[in-house]
Structure formats: C-alpha cells, structure tokens
C-alpha positions as CSV (number, residue, x, y, z in Angstrom):
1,X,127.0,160.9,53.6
2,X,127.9,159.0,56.7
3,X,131.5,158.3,58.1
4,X,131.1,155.1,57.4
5,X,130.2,155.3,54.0
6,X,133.1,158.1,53.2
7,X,135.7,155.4,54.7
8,X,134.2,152.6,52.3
9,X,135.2,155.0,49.3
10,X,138.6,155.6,50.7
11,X,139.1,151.8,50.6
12,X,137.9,151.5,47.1
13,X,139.8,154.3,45.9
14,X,143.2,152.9,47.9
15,X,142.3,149.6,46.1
16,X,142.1,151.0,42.9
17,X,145.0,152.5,43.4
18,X,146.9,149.7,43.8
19,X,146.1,147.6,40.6
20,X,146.9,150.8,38.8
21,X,150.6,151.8,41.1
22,X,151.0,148.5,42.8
23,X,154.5,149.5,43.5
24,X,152.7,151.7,46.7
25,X,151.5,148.7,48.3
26,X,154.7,148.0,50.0
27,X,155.0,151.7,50.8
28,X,151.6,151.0,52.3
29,X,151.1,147.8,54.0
30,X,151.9,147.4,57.3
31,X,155.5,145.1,57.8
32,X,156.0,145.4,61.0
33,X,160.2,145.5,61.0
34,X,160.2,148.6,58.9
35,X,157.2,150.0,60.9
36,X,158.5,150.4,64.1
37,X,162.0,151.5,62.4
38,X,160.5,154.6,60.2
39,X,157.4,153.5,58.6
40,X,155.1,155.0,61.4
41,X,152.3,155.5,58.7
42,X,151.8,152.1,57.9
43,X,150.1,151.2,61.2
44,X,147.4,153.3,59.9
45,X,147.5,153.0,55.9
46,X,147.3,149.4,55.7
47,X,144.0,149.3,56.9
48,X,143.1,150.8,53.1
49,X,144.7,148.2,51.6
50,X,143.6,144.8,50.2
51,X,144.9,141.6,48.9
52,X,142.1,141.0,46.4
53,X,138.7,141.8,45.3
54,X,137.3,139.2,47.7
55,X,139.0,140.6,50.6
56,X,138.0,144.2,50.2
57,X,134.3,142.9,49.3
58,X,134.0,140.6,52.3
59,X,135.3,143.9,54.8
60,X,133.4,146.6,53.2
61,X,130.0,144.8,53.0
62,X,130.6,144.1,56.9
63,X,131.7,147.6,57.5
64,X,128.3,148.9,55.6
65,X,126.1,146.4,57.4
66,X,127.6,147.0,60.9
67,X,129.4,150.4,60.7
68,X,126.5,152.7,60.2
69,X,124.2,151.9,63.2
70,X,127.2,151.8,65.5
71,X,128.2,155.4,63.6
72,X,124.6,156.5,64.2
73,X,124.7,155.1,68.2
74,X,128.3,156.5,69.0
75,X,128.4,159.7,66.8
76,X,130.9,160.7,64.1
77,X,134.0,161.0,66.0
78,X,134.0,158.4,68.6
79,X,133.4,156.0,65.4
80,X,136.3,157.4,63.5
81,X,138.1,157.2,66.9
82,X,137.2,153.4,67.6
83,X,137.4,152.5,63.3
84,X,141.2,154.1,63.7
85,X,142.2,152.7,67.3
86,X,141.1,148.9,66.5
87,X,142.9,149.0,63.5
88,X,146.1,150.5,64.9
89,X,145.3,148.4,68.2
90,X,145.2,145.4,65.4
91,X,148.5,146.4,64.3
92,X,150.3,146.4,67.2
93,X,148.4,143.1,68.9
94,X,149.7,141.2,65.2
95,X,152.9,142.3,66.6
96,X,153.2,141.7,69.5
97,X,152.0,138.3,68.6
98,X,153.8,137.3,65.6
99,X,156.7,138.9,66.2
100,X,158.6,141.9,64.5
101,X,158.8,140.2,61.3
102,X,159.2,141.2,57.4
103,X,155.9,139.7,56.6
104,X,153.1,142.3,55.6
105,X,149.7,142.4,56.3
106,X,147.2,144.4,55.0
107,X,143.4,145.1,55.0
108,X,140.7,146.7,57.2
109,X,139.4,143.7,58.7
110,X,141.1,144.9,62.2
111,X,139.0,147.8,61.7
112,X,136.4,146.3,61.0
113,X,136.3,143.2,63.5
114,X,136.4,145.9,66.3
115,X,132.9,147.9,64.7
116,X,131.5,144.1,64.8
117,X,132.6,143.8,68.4
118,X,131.4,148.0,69.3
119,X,127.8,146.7,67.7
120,X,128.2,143.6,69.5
121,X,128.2,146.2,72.9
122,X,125.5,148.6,71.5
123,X,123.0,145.8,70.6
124,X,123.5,142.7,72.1
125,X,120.7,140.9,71.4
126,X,120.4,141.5,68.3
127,X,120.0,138.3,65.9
128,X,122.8,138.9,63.1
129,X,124.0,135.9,60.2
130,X,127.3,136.0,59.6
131,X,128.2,132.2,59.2
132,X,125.7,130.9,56.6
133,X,122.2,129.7,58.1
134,X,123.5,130.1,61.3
135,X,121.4,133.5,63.1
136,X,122.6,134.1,67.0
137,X,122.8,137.1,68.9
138,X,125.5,139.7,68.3
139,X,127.4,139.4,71.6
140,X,127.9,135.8,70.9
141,X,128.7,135.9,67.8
142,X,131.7,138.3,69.0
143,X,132.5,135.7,71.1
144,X,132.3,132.5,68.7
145,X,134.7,135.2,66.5
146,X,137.0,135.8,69.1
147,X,137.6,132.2,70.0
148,X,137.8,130.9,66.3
149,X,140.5,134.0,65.3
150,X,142.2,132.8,68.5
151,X,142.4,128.9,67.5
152,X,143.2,129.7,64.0
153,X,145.9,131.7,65.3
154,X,147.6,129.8,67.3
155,X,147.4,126.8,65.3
156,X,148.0,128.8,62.2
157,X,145.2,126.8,60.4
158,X,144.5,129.9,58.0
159,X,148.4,130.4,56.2
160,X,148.2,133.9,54.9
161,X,145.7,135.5,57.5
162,X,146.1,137.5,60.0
163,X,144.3,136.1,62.7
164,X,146.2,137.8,65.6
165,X,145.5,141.0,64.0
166,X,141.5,140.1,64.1
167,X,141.7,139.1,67.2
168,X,143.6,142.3,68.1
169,X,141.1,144.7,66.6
170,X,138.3,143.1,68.9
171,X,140.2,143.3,72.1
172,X,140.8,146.8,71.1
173,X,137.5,147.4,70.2
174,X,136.5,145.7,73.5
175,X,138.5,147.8,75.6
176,X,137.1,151.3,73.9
177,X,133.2,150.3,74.7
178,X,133.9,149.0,78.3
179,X,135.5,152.7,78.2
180,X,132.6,154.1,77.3
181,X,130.0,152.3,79.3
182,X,131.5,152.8,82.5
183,X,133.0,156.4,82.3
184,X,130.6,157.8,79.9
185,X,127.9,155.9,80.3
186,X,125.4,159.4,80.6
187,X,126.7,159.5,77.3
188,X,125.1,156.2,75.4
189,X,122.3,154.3,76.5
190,X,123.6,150.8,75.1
191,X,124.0,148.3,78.2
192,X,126.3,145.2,78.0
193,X,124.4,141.8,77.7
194,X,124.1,140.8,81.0
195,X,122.2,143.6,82.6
C-alpha cells in the first residue's frame, strides 16, 4: 500500500475518531495561542482533522488523485517529508498571517495544497480539472490557486477558511521542489515549466 494511501486511512480513522471522542478535537486542532505556548503537537495533528464529511472528502479525493504519482516520482520519504513540511509550513504561514489568535483550524488541505503544487513541479503540463469544465495545465492551475487563496485571504471572502494556511502549504511546497531541482536535480528528472 502506498504512503499516500496509508495517510488517507490515518485521516479517516482521526475523523472517525472524532464523532465518536469529539472532546480530542481541541486537544488536536491547531490554535495557534496554545500552540506556540505548549501544544507543539498540534502543528502537526491538525492536519488529521476535519470539520465535516465534506471537508475530509474534498482533501482526500485530491490527495488520492494527486498524491500517488508525486509519491511514485519523489519516493516514499521525500513525500512524507514534503506531505509533513507543507502542512507544518501551513501552520506557521496561518500564523504568521492571521496572527497568534485562539481561533482553530483544522484539516489537511495545507498538506495537501502543497502535493498539488509538488505535481504542479513534477508535471507541468499536464491537463488537470479541478474547477468544473474548466481543464488547464497543472502549473497554472497552481498559480490560478495561489492567487485566489491569496484574494480570498486578504479580503476574507471565505469566513471560516483558512485561506492563509492554503496559501502557506503551497509556498512551502514551492520552496521544497525548487530545493530539489536545483540541488538534487541528478536525483528527479521533472523540469519546471519553462524549460
């Protein structure tokens, strides 16, 4: 069973957990004033938990579609390194951004925009439908993502998402492939869109 496949049963099983003990998702989700004070785990579990069945259906169907070709292209642990960095790198952008607040967030879409964004490096041309009826290549779609998650960020268009944290996960992402491609490139042989 691939990585990416194992990490899609964690978040079911996390998510099942919490309708049954919803008393860990506080415990769990990442609020970034008790975070940084003691809560060091929650920049890492949060990214198992959800908000609804929608929420976890819409990330893990994106994380299947997306996750195992870039697990297949990367290996097994430079995905679980990138999967893990984005969504800690997610984390601390939302932060930085929103300030150290009380507010939690939760969810693996950090994760999970950055495996968009390392597929986005691996195959770039790639046609791939994300909004409805509309197909375009995988590096602008990345793009089109980044600067929508941006906008709705800043003029908070989308109460009760994250959008810094999206956005934070693909910079994070971002910064891991360019990483790779130019101090390992011997490594991969993905090139970035413009060469």
């Amino acid at each position: 069973m691939s990585i990416t496949n194992k990490i899609i049963l964690v978040n079911i099983a996390v998510f099942l957990a919490q309708i049954v003990f919803p008393e860990i998702t506080p415990m769990l989700a990442f609020i970034p004033s008790i975070a940084i004070a003691s809560a060091y785990w929650q920049f890492v579990t949060y990214m198992f938990m959800h908000a609804g069945i929608g929420h976890i259906l819409i990330n893990m169907f994106i994380l299947y579609i997306f996750g195992n070709p870039v697990e297949r292209a990367l290996g097994a642990k430079n995905f679980v390194l990138l999967y893990f960095l984005s969504g800690i790198g997610s984390a601390i952008f939302y932060m930085l951004i929103a300030g150290i607040s009380s507010v939690s967030m939760v969810g693996a879409s950090g994760a999970v925009f950055g495996i968009l964004t390392a597929y986005a490096f691996i195959y770039p041309k790639n046609i791939v439908i994300i909004f409805p009826g509309i197909p375009m290549p995988a590096y602008l779609l990345i793009i089109v993502l980044f600067l929508v998650e941006t906008f709705f960020g800043i003029t908070g268009s989308e109460p009760g998402i994250a959008n810094f944290g999206h956005v934070g996960g693909i910079l994070t992402s971002a910064i891991i492939m360019i990483y790779l491609r130019r101090f390992k490139k011997h490594s991969y042989d993905f090139e970035f869109f413009w060469e």
